[in-house]
C-alpha positions in Angstrom: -77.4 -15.3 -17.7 -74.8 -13.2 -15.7 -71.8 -14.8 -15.0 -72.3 -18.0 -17.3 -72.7 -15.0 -20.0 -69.3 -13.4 -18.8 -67.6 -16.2 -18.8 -68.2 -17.7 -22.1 -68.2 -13.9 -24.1 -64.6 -13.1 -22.4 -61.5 -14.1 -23.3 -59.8 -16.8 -21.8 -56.6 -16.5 -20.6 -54.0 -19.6 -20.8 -51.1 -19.4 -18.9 -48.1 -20.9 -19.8 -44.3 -21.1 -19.9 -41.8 -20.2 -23.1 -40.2 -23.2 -23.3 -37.3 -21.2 -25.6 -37.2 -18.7 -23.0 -36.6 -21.2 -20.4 -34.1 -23.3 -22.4 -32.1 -20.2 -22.9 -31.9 -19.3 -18.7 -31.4 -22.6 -17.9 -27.5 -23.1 -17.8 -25.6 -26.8 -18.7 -22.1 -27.8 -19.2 -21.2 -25.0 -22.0 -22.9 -22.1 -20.6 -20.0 -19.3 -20.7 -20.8 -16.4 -17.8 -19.9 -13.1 -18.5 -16.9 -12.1 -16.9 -16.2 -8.3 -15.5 -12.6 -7.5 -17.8 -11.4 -4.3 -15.3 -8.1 -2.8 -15.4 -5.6 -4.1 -12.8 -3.0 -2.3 -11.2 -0.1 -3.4 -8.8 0.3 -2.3 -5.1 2.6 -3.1 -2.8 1.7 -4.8 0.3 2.9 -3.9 4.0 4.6 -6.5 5.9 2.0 -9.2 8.0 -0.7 -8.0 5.6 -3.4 -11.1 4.7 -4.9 -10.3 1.4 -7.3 -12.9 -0.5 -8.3 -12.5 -4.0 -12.3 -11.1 -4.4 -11.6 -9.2 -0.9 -13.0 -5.6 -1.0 -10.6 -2.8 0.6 -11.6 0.8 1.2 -9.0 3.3 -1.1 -8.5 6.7 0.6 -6.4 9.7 -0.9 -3.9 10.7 1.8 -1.9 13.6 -0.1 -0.2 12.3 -3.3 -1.0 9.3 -2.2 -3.7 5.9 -2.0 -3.9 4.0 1.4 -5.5 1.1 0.8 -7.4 -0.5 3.9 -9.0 -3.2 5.5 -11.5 -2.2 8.3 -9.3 -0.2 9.8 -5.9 -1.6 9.3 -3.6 -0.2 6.6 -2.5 -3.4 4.0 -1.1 -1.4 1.6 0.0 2.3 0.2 0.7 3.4 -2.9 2.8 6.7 -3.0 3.1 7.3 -6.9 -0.9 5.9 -8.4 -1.4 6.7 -11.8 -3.0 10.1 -13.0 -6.5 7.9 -14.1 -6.5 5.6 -10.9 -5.9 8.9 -8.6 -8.5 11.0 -10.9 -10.8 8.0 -10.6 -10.5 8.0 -6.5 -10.6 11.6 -6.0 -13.7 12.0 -8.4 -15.7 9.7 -5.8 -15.1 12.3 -2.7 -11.7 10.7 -2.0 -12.7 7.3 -1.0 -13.5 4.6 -3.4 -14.1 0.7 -3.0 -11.5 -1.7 -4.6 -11.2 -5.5 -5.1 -8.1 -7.2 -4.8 -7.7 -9.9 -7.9 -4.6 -11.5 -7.3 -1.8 -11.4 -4.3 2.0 -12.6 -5.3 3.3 -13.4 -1.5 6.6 -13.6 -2.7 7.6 -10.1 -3.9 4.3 -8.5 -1.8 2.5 -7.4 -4.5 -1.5 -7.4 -4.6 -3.1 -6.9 -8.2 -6.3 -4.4 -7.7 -9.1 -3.1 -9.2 -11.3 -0.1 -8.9 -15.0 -1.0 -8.5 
């Protein structure tokens, strides 16, 4: 009488999967990610620096100034930043973390963004 009893008097429980959840997880051909839209800004780069686009650099606030660097080489400085990207640095104790999303080799210019 115990557990038979308990067993046919409770519930039962039947797992299974949401197939419309799945289908909407599951990506195919025309699944569109989202795509992080930040502001860019241009910096230029010092001479011999080796920038990729997606690296991270570390952005300091030396006086009026950004030093952008990589470890602990300097790749690029920027001696007149903007009021909002020089708010935005100083606001985060002076150092902030930046990606580079495009580098033009030619003229030396890196296209970053504030993470």
């Amino acid at each position: 009488m115990g557990v038979d009893f308990i067993g046919r008097v409770g519930r039962t429980y039947v797992k299974h999967l949401d197939g419309a959840r799945v289908r909407l997880g599951t990506s195919d051909l025309f699944t569109r990610t989202p795509v992080e839209d930040r502001p860019t800004y241009p910096v230029e780069t010092k001479r011999g620096a080796k920038l990729t686009a997606g690296q991270a650099l570390t952005v300091e606030v030396a006086g009026d100034a950004l030093v952008y660097r990589d470890v602990l080489s300097v790749v690029a400085q920027d001696n007149a930043p903007s009021a909002d990207v020089m708010r935005a640095v100083r606001e985060s104790c002076g150092i902030a973390t930046a990606i580079v999303q495009e580098v033009h080799e030619l003229s030396s210019v890196a296209e970053i963004s504030l993470c």
